[in-house]
N, C-alpha and C positions, 0 to 999 in steps of 0.2 A: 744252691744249684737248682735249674730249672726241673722241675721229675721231667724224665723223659726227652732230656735233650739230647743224649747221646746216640737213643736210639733215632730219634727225627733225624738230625743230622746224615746218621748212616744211609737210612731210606732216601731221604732227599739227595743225599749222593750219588746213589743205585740209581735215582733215578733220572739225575740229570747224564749220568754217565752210560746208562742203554739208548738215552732219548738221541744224544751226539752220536752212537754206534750206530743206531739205527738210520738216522741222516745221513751219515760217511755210505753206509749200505745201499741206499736208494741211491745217493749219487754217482755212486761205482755201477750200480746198472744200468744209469741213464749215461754215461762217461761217454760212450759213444749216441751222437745222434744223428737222426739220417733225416738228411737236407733234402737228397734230389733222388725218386728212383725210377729208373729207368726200364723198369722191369726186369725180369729173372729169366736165367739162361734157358736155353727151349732143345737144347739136346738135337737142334736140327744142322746149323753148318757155323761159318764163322769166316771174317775177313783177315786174310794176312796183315802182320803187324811187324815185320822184320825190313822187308823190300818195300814195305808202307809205312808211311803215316796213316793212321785213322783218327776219325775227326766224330763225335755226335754233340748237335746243341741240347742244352739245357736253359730253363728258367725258373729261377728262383720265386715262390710267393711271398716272400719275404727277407728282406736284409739279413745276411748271413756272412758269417769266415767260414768256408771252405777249408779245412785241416784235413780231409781225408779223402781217399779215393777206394774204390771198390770194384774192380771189374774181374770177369770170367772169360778165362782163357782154354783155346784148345793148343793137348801140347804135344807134337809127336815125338818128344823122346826130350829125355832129361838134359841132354845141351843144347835143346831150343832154346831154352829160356839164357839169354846173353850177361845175365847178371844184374841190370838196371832196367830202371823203364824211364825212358824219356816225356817228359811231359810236356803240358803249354795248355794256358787258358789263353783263350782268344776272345776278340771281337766280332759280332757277326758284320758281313759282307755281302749284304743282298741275300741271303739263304746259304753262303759259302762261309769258312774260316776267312779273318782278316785281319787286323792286327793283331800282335800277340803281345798280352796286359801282363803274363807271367809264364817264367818255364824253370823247368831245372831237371835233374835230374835224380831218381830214389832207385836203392834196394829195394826189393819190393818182398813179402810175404807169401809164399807160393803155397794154398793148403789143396790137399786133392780133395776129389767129392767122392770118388768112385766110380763116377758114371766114364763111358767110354764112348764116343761117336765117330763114327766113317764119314770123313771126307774122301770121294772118291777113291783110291784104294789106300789110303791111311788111318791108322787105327789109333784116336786120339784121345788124351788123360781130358778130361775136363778139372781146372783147377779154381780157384779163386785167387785170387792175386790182390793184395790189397796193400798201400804203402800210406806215407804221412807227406805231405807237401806244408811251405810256409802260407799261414793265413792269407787264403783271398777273399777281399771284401766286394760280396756281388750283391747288388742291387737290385731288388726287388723289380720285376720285370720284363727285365733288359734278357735280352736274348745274349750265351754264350759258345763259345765251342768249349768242349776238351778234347785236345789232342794228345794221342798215345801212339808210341811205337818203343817197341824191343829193342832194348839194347842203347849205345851210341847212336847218334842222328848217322857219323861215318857208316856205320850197317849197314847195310843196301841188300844183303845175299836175303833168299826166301829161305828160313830156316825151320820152315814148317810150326811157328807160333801164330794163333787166330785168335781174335776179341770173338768170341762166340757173339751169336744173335740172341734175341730177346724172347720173352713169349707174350710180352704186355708193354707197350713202350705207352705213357702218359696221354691220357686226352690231349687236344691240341695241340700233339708235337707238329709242329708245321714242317720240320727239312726231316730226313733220314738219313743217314750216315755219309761221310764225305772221306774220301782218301786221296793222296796223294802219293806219287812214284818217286823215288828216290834215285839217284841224288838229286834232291832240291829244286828240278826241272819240272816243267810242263805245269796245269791245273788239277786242283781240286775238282776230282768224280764223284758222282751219285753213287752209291754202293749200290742203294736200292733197300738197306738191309737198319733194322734197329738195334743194338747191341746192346747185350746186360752188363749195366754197372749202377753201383750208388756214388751220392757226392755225404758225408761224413763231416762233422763238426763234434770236438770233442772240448768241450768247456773247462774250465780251471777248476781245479781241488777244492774248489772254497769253504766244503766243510770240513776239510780235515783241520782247517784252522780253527771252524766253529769248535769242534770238539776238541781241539786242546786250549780253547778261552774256556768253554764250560766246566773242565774236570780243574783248571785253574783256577777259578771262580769257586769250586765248591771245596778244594782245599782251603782258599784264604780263609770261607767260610767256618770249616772245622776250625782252624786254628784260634780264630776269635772268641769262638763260642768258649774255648776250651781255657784261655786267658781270661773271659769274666768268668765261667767257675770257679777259676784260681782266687 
């Protein structure tokens, strides 16, 4: 028998087996990544999102799937929020929304911040609201919309839910916020206003399969070592 094989073995174990733990850990922190940001809510006012569409472009610096969204809402009471958020990525239209490349509908994630802002005389929760959309593949460049509104596109009543505004919206944002009146009539308007949200990509688990090849890997190994002993 080799001196010391038993113990080598074991160490070499320990240590392919922290080496995989510790990769599964970084990936799990990096699980979420942020694509696009738009800057952070500014506690100053916000556009309705019930009786509107809202609409802000984004561009990508590079090729990306879009899996996630991230925006900050004002809410003035707990049956604002209508249950879903209607979404839509679009195509730009001269500085307006114009085709739309994807849409569908999510539950969304509703967490509170604490903070509290006055619109005119409403006393409103600021939340984050964050849901999961199917992969969109956006192209490095290219000018986008995302389009949000509360609830069913059928919606139309103002239920006192607001895409708050921004306090940083990106160098070179060329347009600022676009909305549209419901139901489905009239043009796309200047808001005038920037609104806080991120765009979100979250990658595949691919270590968690690294680390069950490597603790497989170093059992086959024990077992061998242990059959030339024999």
């Amino acid at each position: 028998m080799r001196p010391f094989a038993g113990l080598c073995d074991y160490r070499c174990m320990q240590t392919l087996m922290f080496a995989a733990l510790a990769l599964l850990g970084v990936n799990s922190l990096k699980a979420d990544i942020l694509l696009y940001d738009n800057g952070g809510p500014d506690q100053g006012t916000g556009d309705e999102m019930t009786q509107l569409i809202q609409a802000e472009d984004f561009v990508l610096g590079a090729n990306a799937s879009i899996s996630g969204v991230r925006f900050w809402a004002l809410n003035s009471s707990p049956s604002a929020y209508q249950g879903s958020i209607a979404w839509a990525i679009g195509a730009d239209n001269g500085g307006v929304p114009g085709t739309i490349l994807a849409s569908g509908s999510a539950t969304a994630t509703l967490t509170g911040t604490g903070n509290n802002v006055m619109i005119d005389t409403q006393n409103l929760a600021e939340e984050l609201v964050s849901f999961m959309i199917p992969e969109f593949s956006a192209t490095s460049g290219t000018t986008y919309w995302l389009e949000l509104h509360n609830g069913p596109i059928a919606s139309s009543a103002n239920s006192g839910f607001y895409w708050e505004t921004s306090s940083s919206a990106p160098l070179g944002d060329a347009n600022t916020g676009q909305q549209l009146s419901l139901p489905g009539a009239g043009f796309w308007g200047d808001t005038g206003n920037e609104h806080a949200y991120e765009l979100t990509s979250t990658p595949e688990p691919s270590s968690l399969f690294l680390l069950v090849t490597m603790i497989g890997i170093a059992v086959l190994t024990l077992r061998r070592e242990k059959r030339a002993a024999r």
